[in-house]
VOTI-274863 format. One line per 4 residues: number of its first residue (from 1); their letters; for each residue x, y, z of N, C-alpha, C. Coordinates in pm, whole numbers, plus 50000, padded with zeros to 5 digits. Example, Ala and Ser with C-alpha at 12.3 -4.5 7.8 and 13.67 -1.06 7.14 Angstrom:
2
1	as	51319/49431/50780/51230/49550/50780/51320/49670/50780; 51285/49775/50708/51367/49894/50714/51290/50003/50787
END
This chain:
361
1	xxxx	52345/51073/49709/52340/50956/49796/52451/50962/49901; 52422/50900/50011/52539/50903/50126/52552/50786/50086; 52726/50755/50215/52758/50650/50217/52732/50567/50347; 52727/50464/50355/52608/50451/50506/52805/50328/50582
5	xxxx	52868/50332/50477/53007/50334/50574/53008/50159/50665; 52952/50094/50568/52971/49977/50624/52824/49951/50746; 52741/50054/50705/52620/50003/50873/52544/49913/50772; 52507/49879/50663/52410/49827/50602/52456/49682/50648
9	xxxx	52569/49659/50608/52612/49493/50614/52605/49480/50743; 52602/49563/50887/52582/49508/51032/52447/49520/51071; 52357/49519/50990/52195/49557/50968/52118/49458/50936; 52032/49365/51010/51909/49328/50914/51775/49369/50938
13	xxxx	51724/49356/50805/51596/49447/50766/51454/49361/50736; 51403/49399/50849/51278/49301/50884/51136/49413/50848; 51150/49379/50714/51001/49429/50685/50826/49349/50711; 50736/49427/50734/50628/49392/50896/50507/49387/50764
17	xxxx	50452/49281/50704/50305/49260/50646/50260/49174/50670; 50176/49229/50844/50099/49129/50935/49936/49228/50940; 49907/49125/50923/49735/49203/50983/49626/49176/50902; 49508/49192/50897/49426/49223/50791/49409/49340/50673
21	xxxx	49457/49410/50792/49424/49540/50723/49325/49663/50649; 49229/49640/50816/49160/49681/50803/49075/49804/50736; 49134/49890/50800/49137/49962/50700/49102/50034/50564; 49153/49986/50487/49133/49976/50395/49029/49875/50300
25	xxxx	48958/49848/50447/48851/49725/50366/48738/49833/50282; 48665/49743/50155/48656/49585/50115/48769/49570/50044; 48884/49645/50037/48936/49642/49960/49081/49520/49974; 49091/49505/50096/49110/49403/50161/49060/49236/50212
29	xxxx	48957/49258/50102/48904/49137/50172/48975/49007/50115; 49034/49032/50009/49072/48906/49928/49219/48924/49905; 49243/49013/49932/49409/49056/49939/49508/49115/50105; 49613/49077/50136/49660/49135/50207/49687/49364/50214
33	xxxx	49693/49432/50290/49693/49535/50224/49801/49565/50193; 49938/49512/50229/50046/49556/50114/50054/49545/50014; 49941/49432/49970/49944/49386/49787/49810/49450/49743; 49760/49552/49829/49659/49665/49735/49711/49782/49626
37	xxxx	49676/49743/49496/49695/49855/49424/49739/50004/49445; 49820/50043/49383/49823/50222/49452/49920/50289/49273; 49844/50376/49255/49887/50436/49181/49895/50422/49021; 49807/50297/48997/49761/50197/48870/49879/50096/48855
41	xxxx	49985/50115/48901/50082/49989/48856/50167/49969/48982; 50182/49987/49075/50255/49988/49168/50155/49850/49280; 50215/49814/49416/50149/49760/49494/50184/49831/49672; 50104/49853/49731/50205/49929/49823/50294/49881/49895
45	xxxx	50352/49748/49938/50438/49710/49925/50545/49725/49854; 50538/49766/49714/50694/49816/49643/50714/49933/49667; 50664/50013/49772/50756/50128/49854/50839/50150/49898; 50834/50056/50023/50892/50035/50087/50988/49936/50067
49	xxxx	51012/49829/49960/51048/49752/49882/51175/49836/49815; 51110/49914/49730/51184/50006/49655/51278/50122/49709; 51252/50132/49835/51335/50238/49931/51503/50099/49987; 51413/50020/50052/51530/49940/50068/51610/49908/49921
53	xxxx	51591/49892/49762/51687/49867/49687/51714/49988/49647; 51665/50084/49646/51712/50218/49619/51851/50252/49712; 51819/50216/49897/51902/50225/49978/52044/50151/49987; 52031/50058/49877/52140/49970/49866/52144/49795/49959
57	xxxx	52045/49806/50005/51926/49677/50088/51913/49629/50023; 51990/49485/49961/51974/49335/49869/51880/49248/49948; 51895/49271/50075/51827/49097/50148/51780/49173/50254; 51634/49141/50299/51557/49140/50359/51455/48989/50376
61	xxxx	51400/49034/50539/51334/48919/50538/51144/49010/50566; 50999/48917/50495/50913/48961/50520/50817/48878/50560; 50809/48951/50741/50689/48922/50853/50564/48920/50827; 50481/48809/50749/50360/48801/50651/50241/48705/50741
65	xxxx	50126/48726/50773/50037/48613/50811/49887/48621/50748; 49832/48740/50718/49703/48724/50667/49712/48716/50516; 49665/48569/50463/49680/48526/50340/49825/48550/50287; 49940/48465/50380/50071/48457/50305/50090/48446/50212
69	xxxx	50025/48314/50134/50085/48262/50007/50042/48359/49923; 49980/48459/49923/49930/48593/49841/50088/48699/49833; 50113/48686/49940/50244/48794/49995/50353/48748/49933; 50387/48583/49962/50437/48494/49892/50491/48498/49745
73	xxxx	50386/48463/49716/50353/48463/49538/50451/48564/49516; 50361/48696/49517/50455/48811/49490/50543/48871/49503; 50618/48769/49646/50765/48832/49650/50842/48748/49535; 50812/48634/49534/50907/48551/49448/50910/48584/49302
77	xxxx	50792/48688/49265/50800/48746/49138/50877/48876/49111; 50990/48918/49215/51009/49071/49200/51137/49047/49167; 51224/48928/49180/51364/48920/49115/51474/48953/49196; 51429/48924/49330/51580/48950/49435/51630/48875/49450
81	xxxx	51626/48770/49330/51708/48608/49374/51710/48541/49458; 51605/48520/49525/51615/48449/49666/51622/48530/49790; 51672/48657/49805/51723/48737/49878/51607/48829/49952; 51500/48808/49961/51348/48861/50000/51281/48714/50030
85	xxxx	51309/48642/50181/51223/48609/50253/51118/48630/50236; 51012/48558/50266/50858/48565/50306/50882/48489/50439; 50878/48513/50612/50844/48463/50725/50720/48423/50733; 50567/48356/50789/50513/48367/50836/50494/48229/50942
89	xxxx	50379/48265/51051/50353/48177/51191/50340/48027/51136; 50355/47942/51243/50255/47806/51181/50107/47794/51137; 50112/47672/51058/50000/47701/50994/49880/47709/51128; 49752/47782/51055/49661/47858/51091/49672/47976/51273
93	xxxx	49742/48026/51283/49789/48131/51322/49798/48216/51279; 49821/48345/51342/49859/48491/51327/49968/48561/51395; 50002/48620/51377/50095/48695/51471/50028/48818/51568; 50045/48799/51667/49979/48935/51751/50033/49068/51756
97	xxxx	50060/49157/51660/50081/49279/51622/50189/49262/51513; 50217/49394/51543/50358/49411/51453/50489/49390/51549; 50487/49423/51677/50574/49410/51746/50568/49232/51791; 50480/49174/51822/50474/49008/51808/50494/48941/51718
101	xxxx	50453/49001/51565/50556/48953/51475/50719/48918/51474; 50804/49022/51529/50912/49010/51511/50948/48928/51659; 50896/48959/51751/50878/48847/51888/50917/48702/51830; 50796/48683/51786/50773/48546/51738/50943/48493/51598
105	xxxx	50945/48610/51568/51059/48564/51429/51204/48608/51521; 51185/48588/51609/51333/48608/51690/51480/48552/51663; 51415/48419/51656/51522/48351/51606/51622/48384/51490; 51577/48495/51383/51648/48567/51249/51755/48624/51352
109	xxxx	51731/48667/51461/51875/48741/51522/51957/48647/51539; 51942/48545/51568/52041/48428/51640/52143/48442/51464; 52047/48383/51322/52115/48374/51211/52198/48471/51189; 52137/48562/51192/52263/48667/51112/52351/48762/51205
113	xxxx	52284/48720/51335/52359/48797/51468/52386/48955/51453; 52302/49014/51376/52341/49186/51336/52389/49278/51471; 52410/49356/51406/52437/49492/51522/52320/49554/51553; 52230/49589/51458/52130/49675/51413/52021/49601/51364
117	xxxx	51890/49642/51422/51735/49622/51317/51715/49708/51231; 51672/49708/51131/51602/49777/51060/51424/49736/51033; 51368/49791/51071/51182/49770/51099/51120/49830/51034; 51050/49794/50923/50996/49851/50822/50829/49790/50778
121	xxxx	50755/49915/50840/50621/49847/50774/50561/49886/50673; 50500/49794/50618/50504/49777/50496/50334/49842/50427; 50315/49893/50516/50157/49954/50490/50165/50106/50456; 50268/50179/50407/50245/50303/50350/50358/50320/50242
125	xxxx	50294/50425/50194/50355/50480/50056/50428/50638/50094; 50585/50668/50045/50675/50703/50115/50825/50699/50020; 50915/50785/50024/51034/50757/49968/51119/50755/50079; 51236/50700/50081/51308/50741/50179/51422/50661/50193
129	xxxx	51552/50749/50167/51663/50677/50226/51715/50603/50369; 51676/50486/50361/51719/50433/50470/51869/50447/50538; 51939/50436/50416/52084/50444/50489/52097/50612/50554; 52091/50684/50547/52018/50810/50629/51997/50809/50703
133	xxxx	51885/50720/50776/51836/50668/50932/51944/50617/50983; 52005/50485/50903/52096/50434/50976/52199/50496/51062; 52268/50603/50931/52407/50689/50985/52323/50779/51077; 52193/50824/51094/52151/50917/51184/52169/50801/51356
137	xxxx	52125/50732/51342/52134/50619/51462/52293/50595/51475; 52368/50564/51424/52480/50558/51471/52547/50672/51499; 52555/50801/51475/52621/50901/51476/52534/50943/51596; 52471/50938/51642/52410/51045/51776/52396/50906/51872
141	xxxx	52443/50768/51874/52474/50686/51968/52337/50640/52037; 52219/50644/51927/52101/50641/52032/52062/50455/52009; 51980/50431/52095/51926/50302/52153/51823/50282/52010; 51737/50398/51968/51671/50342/51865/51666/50488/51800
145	xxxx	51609/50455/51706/51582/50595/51593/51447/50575/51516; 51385/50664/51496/51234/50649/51436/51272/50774/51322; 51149/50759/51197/51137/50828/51111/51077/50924/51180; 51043/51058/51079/51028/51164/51198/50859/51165/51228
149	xxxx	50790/51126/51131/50664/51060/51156/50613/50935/51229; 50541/50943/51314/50533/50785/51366/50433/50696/51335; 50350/50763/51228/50304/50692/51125/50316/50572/51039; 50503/50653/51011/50555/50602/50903/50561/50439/50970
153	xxxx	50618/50407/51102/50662/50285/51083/50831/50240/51002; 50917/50358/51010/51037/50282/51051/51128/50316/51165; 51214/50184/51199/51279/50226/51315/51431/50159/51294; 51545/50197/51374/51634/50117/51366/51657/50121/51508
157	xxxx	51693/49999/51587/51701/49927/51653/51863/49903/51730; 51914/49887/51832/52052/49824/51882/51965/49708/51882; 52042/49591/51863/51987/49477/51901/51975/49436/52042; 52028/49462/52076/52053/49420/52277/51907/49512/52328
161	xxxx	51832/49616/52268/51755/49689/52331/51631/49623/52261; 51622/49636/52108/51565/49558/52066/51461/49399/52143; 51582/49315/52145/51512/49208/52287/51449/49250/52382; 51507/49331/52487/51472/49343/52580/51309/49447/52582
165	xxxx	51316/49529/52498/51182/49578/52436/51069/49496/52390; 51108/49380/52331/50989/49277/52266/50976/49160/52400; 51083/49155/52500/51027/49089/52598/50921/49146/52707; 50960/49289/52761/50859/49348/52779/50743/49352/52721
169	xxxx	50736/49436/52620/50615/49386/52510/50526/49278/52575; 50627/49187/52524/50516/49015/52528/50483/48987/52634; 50535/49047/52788/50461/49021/52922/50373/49139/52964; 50349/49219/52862/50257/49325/52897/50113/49275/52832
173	xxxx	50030/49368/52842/49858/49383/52774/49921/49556/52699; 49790/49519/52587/49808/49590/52464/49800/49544/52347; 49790/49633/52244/49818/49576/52095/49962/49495/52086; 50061/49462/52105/50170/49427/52064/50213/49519/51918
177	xxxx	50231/49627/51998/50225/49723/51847/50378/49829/51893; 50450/49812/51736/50557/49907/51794/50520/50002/51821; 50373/50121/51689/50369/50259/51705/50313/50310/51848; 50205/50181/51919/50112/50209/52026/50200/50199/52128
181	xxxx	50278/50061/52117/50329/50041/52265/50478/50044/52281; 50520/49990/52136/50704/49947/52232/50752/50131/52218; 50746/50173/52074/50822/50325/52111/50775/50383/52187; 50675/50391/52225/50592/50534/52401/50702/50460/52458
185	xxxx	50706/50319/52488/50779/50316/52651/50862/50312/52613; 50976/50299/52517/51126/50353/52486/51144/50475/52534; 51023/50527/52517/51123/50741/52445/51116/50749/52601; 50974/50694/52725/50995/50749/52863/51157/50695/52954
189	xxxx	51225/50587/52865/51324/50566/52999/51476/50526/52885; 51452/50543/52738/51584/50513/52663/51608/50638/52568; 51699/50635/52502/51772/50758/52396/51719/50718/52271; 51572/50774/52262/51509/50752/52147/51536/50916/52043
193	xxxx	51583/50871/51921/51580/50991/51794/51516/51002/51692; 51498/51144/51632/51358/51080/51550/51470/51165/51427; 51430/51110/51281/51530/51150/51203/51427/51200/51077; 51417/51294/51023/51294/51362/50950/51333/51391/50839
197	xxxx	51325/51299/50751/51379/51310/50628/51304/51214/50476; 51141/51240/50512/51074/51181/50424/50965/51251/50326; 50904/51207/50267/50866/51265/50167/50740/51174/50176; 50604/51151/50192/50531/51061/50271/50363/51100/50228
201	xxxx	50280/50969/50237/50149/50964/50155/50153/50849/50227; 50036/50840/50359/49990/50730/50437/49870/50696/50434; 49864/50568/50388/49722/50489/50329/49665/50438/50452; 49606/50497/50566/49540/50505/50642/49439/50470/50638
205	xxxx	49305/50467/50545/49199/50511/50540/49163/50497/50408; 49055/50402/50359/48996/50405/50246/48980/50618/50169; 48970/50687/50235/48967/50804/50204/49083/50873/50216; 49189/50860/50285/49336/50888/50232/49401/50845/50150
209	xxxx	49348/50697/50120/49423/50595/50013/49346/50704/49899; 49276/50679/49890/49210/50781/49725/49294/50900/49709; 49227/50996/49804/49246/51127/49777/49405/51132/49735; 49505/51048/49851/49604/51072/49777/49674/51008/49649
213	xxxx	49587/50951/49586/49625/50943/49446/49608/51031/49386; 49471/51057/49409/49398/51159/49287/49541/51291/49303; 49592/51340/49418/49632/51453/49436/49778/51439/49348; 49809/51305/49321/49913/51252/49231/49890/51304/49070
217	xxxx	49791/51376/49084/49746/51376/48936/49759/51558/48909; 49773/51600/49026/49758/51760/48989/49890/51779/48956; 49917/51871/48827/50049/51953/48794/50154/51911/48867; 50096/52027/48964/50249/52070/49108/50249/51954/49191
221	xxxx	50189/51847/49205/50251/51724/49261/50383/51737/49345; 50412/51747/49479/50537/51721/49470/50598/51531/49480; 50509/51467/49484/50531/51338/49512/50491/51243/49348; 50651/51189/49304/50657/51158/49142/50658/51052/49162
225	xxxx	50575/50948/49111/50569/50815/49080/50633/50724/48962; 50598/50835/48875/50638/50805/48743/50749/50806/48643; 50757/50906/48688/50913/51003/48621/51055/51037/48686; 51078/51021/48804/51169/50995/48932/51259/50921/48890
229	xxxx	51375/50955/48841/51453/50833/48800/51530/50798/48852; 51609/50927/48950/51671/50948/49102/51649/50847/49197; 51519/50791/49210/51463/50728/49297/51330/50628/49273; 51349/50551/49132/51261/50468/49139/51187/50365/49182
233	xxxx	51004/50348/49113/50962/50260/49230/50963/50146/49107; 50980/50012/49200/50986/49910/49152/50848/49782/49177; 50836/49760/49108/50717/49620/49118/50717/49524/49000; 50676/49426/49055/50615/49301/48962/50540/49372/48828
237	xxxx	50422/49478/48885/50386/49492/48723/50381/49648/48676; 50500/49705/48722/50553/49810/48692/50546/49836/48528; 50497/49909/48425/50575/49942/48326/50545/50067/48227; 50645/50028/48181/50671/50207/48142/50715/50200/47969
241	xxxx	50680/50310/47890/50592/50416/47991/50459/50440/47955; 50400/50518/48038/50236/50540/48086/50194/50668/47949; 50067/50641/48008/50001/50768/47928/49960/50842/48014; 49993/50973/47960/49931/51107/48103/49903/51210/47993
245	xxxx	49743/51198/48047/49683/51270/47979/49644/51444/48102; 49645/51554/47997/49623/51635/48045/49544/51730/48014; 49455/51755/48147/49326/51875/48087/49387/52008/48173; 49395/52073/48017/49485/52208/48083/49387/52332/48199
249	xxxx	49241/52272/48108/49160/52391/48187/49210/52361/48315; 49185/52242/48360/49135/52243/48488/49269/52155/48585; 49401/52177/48493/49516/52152/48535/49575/52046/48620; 49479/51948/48591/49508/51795/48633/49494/51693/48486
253	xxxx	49591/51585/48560/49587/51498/48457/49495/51325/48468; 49561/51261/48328/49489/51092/48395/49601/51018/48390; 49605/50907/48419/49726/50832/48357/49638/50719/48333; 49730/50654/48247/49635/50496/48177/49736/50398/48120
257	xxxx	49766/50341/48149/49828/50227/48158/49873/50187/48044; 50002/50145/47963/49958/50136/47790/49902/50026/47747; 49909/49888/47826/49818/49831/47757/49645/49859/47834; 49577/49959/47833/49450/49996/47869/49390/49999/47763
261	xxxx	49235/49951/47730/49223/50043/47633/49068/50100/47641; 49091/50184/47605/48985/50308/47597/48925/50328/47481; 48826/50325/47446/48739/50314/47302/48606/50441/47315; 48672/50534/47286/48595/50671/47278/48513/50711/47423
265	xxxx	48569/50666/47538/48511/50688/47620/48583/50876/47684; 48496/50912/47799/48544/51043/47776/48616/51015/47954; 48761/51026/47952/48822/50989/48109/48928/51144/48176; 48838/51177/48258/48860/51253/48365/48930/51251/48460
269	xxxx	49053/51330/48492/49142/51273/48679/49086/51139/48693; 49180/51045/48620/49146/50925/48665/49260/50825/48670; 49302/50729/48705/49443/50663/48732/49373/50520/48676; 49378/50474/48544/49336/50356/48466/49465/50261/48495
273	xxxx	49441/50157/48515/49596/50065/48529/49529/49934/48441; 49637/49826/48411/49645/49757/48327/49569/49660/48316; 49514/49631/48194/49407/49563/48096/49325/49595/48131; 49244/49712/48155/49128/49768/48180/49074/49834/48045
277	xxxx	48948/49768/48067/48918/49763/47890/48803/49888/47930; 48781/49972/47865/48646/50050/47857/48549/50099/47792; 48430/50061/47747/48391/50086/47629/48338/50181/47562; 48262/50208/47457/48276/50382/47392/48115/50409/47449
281	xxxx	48101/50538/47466/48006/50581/47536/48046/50581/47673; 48111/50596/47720/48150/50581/47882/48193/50715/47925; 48137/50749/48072/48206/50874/48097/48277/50808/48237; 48405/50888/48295/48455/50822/48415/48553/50930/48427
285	xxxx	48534/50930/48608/48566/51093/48600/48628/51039/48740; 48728/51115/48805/48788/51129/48951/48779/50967/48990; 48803/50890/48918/48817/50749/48958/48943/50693/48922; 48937/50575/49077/49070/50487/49018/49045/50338/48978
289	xxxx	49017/50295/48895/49019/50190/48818/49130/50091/48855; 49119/49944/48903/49215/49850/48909/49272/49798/48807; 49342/49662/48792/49392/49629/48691/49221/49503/48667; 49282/49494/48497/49141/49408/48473/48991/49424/48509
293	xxxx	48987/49575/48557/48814/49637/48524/48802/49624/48408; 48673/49620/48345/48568/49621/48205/48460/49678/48295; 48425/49832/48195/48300/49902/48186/48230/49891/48051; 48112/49881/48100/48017/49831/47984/47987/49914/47905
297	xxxx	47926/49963/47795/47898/50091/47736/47805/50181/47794; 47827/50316/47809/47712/50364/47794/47723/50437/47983; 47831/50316/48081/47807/50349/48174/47871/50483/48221; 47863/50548/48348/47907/50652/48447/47949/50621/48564
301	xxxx	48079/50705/48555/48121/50628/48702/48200/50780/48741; 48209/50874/48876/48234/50921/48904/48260/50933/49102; 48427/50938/49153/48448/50920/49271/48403/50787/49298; 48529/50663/49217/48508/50544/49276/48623/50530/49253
305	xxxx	48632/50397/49357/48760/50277/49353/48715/50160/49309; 48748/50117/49161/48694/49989/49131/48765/49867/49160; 48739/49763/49209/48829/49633/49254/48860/49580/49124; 49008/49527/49118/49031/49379/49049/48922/49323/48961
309	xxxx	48925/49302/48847/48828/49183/48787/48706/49278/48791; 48664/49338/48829/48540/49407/48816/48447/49401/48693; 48319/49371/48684/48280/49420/48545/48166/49518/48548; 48169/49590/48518/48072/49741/48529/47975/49738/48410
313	xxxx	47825/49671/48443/47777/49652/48347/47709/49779/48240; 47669/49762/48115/47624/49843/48051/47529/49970/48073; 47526/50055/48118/47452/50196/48145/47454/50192/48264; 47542/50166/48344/47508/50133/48519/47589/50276/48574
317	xxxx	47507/50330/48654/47523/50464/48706/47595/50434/48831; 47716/50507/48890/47767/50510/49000/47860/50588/49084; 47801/50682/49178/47853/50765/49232/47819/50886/49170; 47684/50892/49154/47559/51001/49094/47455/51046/49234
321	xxxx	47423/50913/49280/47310/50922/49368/47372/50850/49509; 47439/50906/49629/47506/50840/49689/47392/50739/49786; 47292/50780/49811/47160/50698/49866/47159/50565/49774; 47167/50607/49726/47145/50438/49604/47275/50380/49565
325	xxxx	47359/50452/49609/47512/50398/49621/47499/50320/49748; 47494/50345/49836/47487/50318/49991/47415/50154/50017; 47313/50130/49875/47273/50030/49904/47321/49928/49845; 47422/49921/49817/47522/49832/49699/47637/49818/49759
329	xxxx	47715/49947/49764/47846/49997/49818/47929/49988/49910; 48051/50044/49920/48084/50070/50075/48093/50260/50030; 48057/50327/50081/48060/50432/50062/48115/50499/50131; 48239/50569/50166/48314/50693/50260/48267/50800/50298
333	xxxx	48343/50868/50382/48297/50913/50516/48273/51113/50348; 48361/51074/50266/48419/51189/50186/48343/51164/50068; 48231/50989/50015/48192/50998/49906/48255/50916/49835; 48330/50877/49904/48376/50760/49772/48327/50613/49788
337	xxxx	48309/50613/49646/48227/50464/49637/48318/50368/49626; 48345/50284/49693/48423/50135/49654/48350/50002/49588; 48354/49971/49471/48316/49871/49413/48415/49766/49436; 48378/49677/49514/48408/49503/49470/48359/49425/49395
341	xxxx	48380/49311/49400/48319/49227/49333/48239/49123/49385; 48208/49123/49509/48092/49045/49600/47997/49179/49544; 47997/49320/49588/47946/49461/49590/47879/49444/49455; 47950/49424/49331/47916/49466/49210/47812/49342/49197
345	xxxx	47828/49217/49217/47726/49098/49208/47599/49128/49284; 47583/49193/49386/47442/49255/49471/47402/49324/49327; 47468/49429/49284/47388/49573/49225/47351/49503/49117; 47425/49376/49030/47365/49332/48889/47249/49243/48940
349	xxxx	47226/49256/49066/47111/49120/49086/47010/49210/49133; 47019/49334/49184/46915/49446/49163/46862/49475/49074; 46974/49527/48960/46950/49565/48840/46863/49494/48769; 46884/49369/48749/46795/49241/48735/46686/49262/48750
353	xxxx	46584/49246/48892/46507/49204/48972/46432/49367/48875; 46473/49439/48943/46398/49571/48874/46374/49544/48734; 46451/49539/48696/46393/49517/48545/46288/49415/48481; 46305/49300/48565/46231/49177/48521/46105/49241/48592
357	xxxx	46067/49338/48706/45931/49405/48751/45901/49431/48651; 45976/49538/48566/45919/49673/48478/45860/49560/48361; 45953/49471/48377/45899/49367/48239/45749/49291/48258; 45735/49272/48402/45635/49224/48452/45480/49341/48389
361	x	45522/49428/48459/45435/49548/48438/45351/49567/48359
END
């Protein structure tokens, strides 16, 4: 660990969970996407969460508007004593980007009058010492500093440039977006640095969000969720420890949650998270299971993301026949099936209807 030499305390750290979050829909429809599942016990929000207390970052404030009191809830359950803000607009409003977010929350500079921003969004999964960035921004004297990805979404800030960047911003057209708009026109006329020192898995994309779990599951992994003690991740329903199961043939593992339970079912590369009940006769293979799925007996489920609460009824086939997935589903560009729970209520009212024919018959 470095010592960041007194920049943390002239720093405040304005973490950004504004938007819908698209994205990642349906998986989004009922949740903000920082509070989407990732990894069976984690939320992706405690990434970036967990980088700032890893970094030595007690107090932060968080820029929240689509379904706050969701964002809300869950900050007040993570135990920073008060010290993790939830911001969001007046009621029924939004904030217009990520960069109008902090526009709009301006006034936090007046309170704590810092030297330094710290800008942190809160939509990817990532390790990373912040105090690192910091001493990289102060030691090379630059106006702002970016991670070395611009993906990632962090930045540190002078405050005096800071303003004058979000006032521009707000009299321009555009997204009000730092990655689109405020850093391009920094780097053409200020001393922008980029500091490359992450280790990084960006949930972009209903099909990046998967794949990179599943890839969490092979052997050589270099990205540890679990076992990292150097650098742990923290959440509300974090706990440890897990079950990791391993199929040597084919040199990937599952993990399953310990209170999961599994009743002779046969589970494949799959990331089971907590109280997910499954019953015997079940096969489930390259899937990630939420917390509180129930599969019924008998069923198959292969290359899905199951939502929250889900119930997967008895012999119900999915992600066999992607045509007949397609008519239920949200289905990816790569095959993966996303089950919700609006999604899963269509297919049992199919299931239904067909059957009560055959009964007809």
């Amino acid at each position: 660990m470095t010592s960041d030499k007194g920049i943390s305390a002239k720093t405040l750290t304005l973490i950004l969970a504004v938007g819908e979050g698209k994205t990642l829909y349906p998986l989004t429809r009922t949740r903000p996407q920082p509070l989407v599942s990732y990894g069976g016990m984690f939320r992706i929000i405690d990434f970036t969460l967990s980088n700032c207390w890893n970094s030595g970052i007690r107090r932060a404030f968080v820029l929240t508007d689509y379904q706050h009191w969701l964002t809300e809830r869950y900050l007040d359950s993570l135990g920073w004593n008060g010290n993790l803000t939830g911001v969001f607009p007046d009621s029924g409003k939004r904030y217009k980007g990520t960069a109008g977010a902090v526009f709009q929350s301006i006034g936090l500079l007046q309170l704590d009058k810092p030297d330094y921003v710290l800008i942190l969004e809160a939509d990817h999964v990532y390790k990373m010492d912040y105090r690192k960035l910091l001493e990289f921004h102060v030691a090379h004297g630059a106006d702002v500093a970016t991670a070395g990805s611009p993906r990632i979404g962090a930045y540190v800030f002078n405050v005096s440039i800071l303003r004058r960047a979000l006032l521009i911003d707000a009299l321009s057209t555009g997204e009000h977006d730092f990655r689109s708009d405020v850093i391009p026109r920094l780097v053409q006329c200020r001393h922008v640095h980029d500091d490359d020192c992450i280790s990084q898995w960006c949930a972009d994309s209903v099909d990046s969000y998967y794949w990179s779990q599943i890839e969490l599951l092979l052997r050589n992994s270099s990205f540890d969720l679990y076992t990292d003690d150097s650098w742990p991740i923290f959440g509300a329903e974090v706990e440890r420890p897990i079950s990791l199961l391993r199929d040597k043939s084919k040199g990937t593992s599952s993990i399953i949650s310990t209170n999961a339970r599994v009743h002779g079912a046969d589970i494949s590369h799959c990331i089971i998270s907590q109280n997910v009940d499954i019953a015997p006769g079940t096969r489930v293979e390259s899937s990630i299971l939420f917390k509180s799925v129930r599969v019924g007996q008998g069923a198959r489920i292969r290359k899905a993301i199951i939502d929250e609460n889900v119930r997967i009824p008895d012999r119900a086939i999915i992600g066999y026949d992607p045509e007949t997935d397609r008519q239920h589903f949200v289905v990816t560009k790569t095959g993966v099936v996303v089950v919700d729970r609006d999604a899963i209520h269509r297919f049992n009212a199919t299931r239904k209807a067909t059957a009560g024919k055959s009964v007809a018959a």
